[in-house]
C-alpha positions in Angstrom: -95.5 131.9 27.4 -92.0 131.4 27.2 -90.0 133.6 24.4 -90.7 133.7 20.6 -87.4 133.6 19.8 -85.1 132.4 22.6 -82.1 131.9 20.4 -82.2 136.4 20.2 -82.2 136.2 23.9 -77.8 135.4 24.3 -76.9 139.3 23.0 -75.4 141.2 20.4 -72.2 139.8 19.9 -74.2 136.1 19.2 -71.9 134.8 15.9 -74.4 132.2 15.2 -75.1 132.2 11.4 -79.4 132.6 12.1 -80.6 134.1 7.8 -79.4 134.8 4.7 -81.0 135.6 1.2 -78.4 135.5 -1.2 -74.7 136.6 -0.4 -76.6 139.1 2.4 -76.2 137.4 5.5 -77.1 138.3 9.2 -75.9 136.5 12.5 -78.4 136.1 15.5 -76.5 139.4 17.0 -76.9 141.0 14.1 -80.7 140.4 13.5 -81.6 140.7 17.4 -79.5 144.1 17.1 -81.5 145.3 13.5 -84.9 144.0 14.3 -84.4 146.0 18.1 -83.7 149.1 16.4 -86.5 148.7 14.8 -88.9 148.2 17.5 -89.3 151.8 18.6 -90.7 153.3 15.5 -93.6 150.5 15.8 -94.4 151.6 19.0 -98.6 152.0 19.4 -99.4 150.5 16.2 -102.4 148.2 16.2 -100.7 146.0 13.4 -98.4 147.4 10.6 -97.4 145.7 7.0 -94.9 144.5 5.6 -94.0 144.5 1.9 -92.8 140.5 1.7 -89.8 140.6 -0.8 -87.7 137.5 -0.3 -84.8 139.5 0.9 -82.9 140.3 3.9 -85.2 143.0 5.2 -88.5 140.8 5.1 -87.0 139.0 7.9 -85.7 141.7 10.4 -88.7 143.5 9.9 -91.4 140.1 10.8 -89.0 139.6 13.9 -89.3 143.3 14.7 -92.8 143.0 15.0 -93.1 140.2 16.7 -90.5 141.5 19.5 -92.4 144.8 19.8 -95.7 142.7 20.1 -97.2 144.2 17.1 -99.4 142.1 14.5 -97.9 142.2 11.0 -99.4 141.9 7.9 -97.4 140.2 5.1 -97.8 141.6 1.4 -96.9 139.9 -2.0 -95.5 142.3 -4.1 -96.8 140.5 -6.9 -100.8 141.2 -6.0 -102.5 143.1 -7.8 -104.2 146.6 -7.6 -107.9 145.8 -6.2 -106.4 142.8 -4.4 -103.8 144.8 -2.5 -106.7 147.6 -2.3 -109.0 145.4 -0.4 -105.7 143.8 2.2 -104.7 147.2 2.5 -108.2 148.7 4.0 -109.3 145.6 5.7 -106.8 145.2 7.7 -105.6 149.0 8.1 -102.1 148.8 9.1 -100.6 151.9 10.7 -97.2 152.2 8.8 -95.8 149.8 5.9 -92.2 148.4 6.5 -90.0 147.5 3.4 -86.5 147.0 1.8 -84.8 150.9 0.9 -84.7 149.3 -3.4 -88.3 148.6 -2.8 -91.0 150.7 -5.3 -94.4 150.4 -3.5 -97.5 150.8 -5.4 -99.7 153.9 -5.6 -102.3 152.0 -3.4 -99.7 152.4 -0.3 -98.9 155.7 -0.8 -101.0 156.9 2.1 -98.8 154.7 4.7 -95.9 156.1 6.4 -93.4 153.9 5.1 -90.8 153.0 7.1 -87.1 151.6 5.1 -85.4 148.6 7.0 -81.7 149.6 6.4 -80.2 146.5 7.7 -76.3 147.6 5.9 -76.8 150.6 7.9 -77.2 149.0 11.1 -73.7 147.1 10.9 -71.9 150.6 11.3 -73.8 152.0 14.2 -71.7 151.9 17.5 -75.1 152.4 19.5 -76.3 149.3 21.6 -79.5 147.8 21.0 -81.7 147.6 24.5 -82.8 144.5 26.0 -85.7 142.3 24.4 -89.2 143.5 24.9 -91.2 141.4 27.6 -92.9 138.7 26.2 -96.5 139.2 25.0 -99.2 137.6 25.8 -99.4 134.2 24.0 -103.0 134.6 22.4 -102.2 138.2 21.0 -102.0 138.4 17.2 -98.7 137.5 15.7 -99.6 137.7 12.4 -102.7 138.8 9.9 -102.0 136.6 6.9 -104.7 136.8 3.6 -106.1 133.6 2.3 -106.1 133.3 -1.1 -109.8 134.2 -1.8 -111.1 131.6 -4.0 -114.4 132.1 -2.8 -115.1 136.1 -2.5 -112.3 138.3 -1.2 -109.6 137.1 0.7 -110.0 137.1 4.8 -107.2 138.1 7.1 -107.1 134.8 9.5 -105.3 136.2 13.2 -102.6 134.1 14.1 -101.9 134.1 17.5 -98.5 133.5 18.6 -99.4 130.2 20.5 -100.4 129.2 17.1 -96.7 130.0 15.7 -95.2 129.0 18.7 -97.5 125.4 19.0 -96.5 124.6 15.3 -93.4 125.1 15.3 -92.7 123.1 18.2 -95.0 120.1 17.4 -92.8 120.3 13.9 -89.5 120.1 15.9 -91.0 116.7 17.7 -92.2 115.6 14.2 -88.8 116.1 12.5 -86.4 116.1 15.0 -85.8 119.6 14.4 -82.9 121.1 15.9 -80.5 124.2 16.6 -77.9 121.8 14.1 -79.8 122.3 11.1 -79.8 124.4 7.9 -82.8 125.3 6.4 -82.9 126.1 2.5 -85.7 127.3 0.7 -86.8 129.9 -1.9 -90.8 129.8 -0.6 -92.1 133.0 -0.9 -92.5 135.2 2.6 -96.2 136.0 2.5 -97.3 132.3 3.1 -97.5 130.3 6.5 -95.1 127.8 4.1 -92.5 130.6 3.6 -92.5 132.5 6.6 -93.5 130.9 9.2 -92.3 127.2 8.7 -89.1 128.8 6.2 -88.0 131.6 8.5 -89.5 132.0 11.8 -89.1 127.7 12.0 -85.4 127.6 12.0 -85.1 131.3 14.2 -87.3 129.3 17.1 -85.2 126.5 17.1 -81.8 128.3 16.6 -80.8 126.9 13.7 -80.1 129.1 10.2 -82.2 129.7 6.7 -80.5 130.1 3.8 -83.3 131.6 0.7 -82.4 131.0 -2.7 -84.4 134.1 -3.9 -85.7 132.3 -7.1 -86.0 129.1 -6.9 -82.7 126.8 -9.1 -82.5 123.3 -8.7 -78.6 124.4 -9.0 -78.7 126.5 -5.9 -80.9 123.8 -4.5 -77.7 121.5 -5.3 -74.7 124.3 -4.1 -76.5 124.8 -0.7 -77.3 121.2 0.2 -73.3 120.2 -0.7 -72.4 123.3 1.5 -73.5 122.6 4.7 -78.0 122.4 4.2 -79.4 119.7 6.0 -83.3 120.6 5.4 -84.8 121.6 2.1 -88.4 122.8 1.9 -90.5 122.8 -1.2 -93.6 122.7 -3.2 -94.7 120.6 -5.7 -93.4 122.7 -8.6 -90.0 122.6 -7.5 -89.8 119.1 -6.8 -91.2 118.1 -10.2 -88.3 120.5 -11.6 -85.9 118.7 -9.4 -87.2 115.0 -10.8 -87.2 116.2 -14.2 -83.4 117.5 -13.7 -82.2 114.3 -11.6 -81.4 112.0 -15.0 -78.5 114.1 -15.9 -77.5 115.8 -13.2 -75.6 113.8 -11.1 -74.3 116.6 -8.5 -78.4 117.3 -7.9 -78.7 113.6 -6.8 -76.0 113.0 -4.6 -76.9 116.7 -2.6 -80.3 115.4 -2.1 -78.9 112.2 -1.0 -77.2 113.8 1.4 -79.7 115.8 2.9 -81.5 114.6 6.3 -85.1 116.2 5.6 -86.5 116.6 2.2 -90.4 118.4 2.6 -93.3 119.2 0.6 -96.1 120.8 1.0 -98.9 123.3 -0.1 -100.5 120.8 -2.7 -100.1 117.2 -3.2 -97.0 116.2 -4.3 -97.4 113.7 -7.4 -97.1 110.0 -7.3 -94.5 109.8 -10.2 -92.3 112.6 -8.7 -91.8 110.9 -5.8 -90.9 107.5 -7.4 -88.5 109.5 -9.4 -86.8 111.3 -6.5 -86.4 108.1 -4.1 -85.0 106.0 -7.2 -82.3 108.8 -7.7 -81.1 109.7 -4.3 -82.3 106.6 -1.8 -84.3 109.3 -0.1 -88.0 109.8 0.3 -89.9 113.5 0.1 -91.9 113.4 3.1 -95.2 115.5 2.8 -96.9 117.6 5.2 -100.5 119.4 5.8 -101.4 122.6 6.9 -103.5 125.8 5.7 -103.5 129.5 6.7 -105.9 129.5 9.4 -104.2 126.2 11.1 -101.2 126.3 10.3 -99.7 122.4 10.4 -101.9 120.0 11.1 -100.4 116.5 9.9 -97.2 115.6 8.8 -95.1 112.6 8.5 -92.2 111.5 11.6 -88.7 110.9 10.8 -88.6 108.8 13.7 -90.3 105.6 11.9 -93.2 105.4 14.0 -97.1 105.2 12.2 -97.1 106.7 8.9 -93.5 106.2 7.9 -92.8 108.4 5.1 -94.8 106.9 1.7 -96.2 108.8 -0.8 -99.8 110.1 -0.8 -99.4 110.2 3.0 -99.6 113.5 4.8 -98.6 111.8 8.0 -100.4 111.5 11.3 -101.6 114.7 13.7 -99.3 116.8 14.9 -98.3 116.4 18.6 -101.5 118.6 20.5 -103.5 118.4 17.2 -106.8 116.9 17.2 -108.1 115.4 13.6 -111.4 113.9 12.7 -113.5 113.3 9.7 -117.1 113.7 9.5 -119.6 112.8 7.0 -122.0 115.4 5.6 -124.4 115.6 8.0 -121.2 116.5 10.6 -121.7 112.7 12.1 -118.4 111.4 12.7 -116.5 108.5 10.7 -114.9 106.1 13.1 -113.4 103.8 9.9 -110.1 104.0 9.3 -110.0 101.5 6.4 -108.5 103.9 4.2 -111.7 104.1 1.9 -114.0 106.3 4.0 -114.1 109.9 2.7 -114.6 112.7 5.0 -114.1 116.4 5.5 -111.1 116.9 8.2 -112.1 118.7 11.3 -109.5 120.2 13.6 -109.2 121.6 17.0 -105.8 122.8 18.8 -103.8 125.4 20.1 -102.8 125.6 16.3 -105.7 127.4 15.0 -106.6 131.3 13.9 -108.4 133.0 17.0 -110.7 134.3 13.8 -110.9 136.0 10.6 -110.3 140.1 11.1 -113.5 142.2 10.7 -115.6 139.2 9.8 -117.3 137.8 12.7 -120.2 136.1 10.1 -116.8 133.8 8.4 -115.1 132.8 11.9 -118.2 131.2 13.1 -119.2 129.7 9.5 -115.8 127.9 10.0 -116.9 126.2 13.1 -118.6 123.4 14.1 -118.5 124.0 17.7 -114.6 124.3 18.9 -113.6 122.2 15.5 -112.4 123.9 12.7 -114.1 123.0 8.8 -111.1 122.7 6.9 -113.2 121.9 3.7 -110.8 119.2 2.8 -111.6 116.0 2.1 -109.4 112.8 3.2 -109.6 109.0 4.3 -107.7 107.6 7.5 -105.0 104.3 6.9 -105.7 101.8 9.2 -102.5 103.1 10.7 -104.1 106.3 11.7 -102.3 108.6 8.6 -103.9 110.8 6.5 -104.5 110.5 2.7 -105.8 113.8 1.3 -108.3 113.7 -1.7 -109.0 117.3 -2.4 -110.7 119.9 -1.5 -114.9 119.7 -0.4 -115.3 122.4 -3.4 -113.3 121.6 -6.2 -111.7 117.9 -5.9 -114.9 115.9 -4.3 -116.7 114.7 -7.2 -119.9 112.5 -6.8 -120.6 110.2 -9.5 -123.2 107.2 -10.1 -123.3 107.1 -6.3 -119.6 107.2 -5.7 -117.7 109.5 -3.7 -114.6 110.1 -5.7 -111.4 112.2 -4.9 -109.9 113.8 -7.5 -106.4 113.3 -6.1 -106.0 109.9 -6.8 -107.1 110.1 -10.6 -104.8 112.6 -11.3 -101.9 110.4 -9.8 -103.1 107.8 -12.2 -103.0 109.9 -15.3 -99.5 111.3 -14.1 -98.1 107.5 -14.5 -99.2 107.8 -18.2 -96.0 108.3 -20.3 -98.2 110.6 -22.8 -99.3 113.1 -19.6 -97.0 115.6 -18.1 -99.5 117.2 -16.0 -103.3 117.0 -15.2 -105.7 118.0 -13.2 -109.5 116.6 -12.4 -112.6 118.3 -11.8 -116.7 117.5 -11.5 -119.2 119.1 -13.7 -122.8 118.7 -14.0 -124.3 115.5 -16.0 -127.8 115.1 -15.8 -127.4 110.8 -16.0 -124.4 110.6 -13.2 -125.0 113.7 -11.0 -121.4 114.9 -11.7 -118.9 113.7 -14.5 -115.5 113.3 -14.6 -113.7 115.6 -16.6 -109.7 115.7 -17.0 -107.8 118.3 -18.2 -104.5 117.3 -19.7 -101.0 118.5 -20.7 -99.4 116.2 -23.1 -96.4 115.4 -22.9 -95.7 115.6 -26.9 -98.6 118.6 -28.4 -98.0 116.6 -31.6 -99.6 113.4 -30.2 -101.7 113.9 -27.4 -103.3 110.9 -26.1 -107.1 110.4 -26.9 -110.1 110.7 -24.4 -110.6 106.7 -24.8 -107.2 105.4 -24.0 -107.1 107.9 -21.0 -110.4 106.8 -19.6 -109.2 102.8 -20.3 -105.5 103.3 -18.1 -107.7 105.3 -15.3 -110.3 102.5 -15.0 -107.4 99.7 -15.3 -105.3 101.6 -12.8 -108.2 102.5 -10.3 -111.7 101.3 -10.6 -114.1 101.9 -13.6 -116.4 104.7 -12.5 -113.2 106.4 -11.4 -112.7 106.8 -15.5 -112.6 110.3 -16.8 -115.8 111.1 -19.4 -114.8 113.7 -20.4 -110.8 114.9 -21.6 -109.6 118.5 -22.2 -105.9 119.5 -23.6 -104.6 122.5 -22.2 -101.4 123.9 -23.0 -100.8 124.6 -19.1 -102.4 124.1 -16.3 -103.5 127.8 -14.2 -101.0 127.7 -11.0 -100.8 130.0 -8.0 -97.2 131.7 -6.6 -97.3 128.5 -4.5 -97.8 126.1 -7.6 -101.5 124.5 -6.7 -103.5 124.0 -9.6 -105.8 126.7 -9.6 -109.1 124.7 -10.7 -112.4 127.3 -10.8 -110.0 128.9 -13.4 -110.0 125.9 -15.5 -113.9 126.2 -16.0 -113.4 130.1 -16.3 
């Protein structure tokens, strides 16, 4: 396998802007020279963690491991206590790296910890040594968590031909070069944040600029100064729509941009009406998950599945997609009707989930991967995502109805500013719809009946929801998905 990183290969003196987070900055000579002092003191650990604060120090110490060949673990600083404790033990890292300012909870005080003092670095007069060889390309590169909506969260192994067969098929997708300038303000314990945010732009040479915390102002200041790329979830784009009526300055730097991506969740109908009739540009949508990384995404080159929303795209170069029924029998139909749950098989996949043998091979149906999401193919070969197998498939009189595409149709009423769909037992129709609503206005939220009538005008009438619940929010994830087994909690 070739190098990781080959724009860290050229030396020290490299002036090539490659991150920053804030006003902190760091060339590629100055990361290749912090992240290489930092190599020693990982030296015979089987993996070590790393306490993912969207700061400077995240960075150098991800690209530190990954030179010395050791697996890291990412860690949200936000998790909490038997969370962390569970991470923590499963995966048994030998030291935890993190920013000097950082306060680490009780449950890592039996790690060495080791400080990343990246201003400290700039003043030494000591060379940094040449790269490390190149591991082997099926090692682990990284141990990332999923989010454990179904029992504790797994550590899925990501191998570095996984980061490395991504990121490439990405660059072909997007015509991703060493020209462009990332900017983001994803958080770095996701594939979304870390891998696409920051290791994306280091493999192809280009830069990353992280907001921090998220400001559809910085969002504006970075793409007039130089940002060609901005990646984003769902929550941030609807807070860029909702800005773009009066702020003018928002809507010309998104015009200008050449890549505007979303991904993690679905990405609403109406924002994406909202942001193409402000800036001329479409938000072109992506799929991927922890234990695949990307899997489907949109071209910028015009070809099948231009960009159009509700479209994930087409598979990734090297990426093989299918759909199968329930029984696992295969759906040939790509009339854009036919549900089915994605299957995948690549060299973009998790070699496994750590310590759990019993999982890994759950997750298989031979060498194809059960992504438990649920989509239809476009005649065109693109992919339409409909929810996941668990929370968003909802079988009704018969039907086999995603919830996806009922929310999109409550989102286009004017009295809805956010909703969400679920399934729940009903002993006539084996499930029932049921929607759960934000209004707009609290004062007059719209009634079950006239919600139920502009779902079954807009879609079909056994799509209709029976059954509507007003919330004052709906429960959201760091990542912004909709966090639905919560809803019936």
């Amino acid at each position: 396998m070739s190098a990781l990183f080959p724009a860290l290969v050229p030396g020290p003196d490299d002036p090539r802007p490659a991150v920053r987070f804030g006003d902190r900055a760091l060339t590629y000579g100055e990361l290749r020279a912090a992240a290489l002092r930092l190599t020693p003191r990982l030296a015979g650990a089987d993996r070590v963690a790393v306490w993912a604060a969207p700061e400077l120090e995240t960075a150098v110490a991800v690209v530190a491991a990954l030179l010395a060949g050791v697996p890291a673990v990412p860690l949200n600083p936000k998790t909490g206590e038997r969370e962390l404790t569970h991470i923590v033990t499963d995966s048994a890292p030998a030291l935890v790296l993190a920013p000097p300012s950082a306060e680490l909870p009780p449950v890592l005080a039996g790690l060495p910890r080791v400080d990343i003092p990246v201003e400290a670095d700039r003043n030494t007069t000591t060379p940094p040594g040449p790269l490390p060889p190149e591991p082997d390309a099926e090692s682990p590169a990284l141990i990332v968590y999923t989010s454990g909506t179904t029992g504790p969260p797994k550590g899925a192994v990501l191998p570095r031909r996984a980061v490395a067969a991504t990121l490439d098929a990405l660059a072909d997708a997007w015509a991703w070069t060493a020209e462009d300038v990332l900017v983001h303000a994803l958080p770095l314990f996701h594939v979304h944040g870390l891998v696409l945010g920051v290791l994306g732009p280091l493999r192809r040479g280009g830069s990353v600029r992280h907001l921090g915390r998220f400001t559809t102002e910085g969002v504006a200041r970075e793409l007039t100064s130089g940002a060609t790329m901005l990646f984003g979830v769902p929550t941030m784009y609807h807070r860029i729509a909702e800005s773009l009526d009066t702020d003018t300055g928002l809507a010309k730097a998104l015009a200008g941009a050449r890549l505007l991506v979303s991904g993690s969740a679905a990405l609403p109908l109406h924002d994406h009406e909202r942001i193409a009739a402000a800036t001329g540009r479409q938000v072109i949508e992506r799929y991927g998950m922890t234990e695949t990384l990307m899997q489907c995404s949109v071209r910028v080159d015009g070809g099948a599945a231009s960009a159009r929303a509700g479209s994930v795209g087409v598979p990734l170069h090297g990426v093989d997609l299918r759909l199968v029924e329930e029984d696992g029998t295969p759906i040939t139909a790509y009339d854009g009707e036919t549900v089915g749950e994605i299957q995948v098989r690549g060299p973009n996949l998790f070699t496994g989930y750590l310590n759990r043998p019993d999982a890994t091979a759950a997750a298989f149906d031979g060498d194809w991967f059960r992504t438990g999401d649920m989509a239809v193919r476009d005649p065109d070969g693109s992919v339409r995502l409909v929810g996941r197998k668990a929370t968003d498939l909802i079988k009704s009189g018969g039907y086999k109805i995603g919830a996806g595409e009922i929310e999109n149709a409550l989102l286009e009423h004017p009295a809805v500013k956010e909703a969400a769909v679920t399934g729940e037992p009903d002993p006539d129709l084996g499930e029932r719809i049921v929607a759960w609503v934000v209004p707009a206005d609290p004062g007059a939220p719209p009634s079950a009946r006239e919600l139920a009538d502009h779902v079954a005008a807009q879609l079909a009438p056994h799509k209709r929801p029976r059954t509507v619940r007003l919330l004052d929010a709906l429960p959201r994830n760091d990542l912004g998905k909709v966090m639905k087994r919560a809803l019936h909690a």
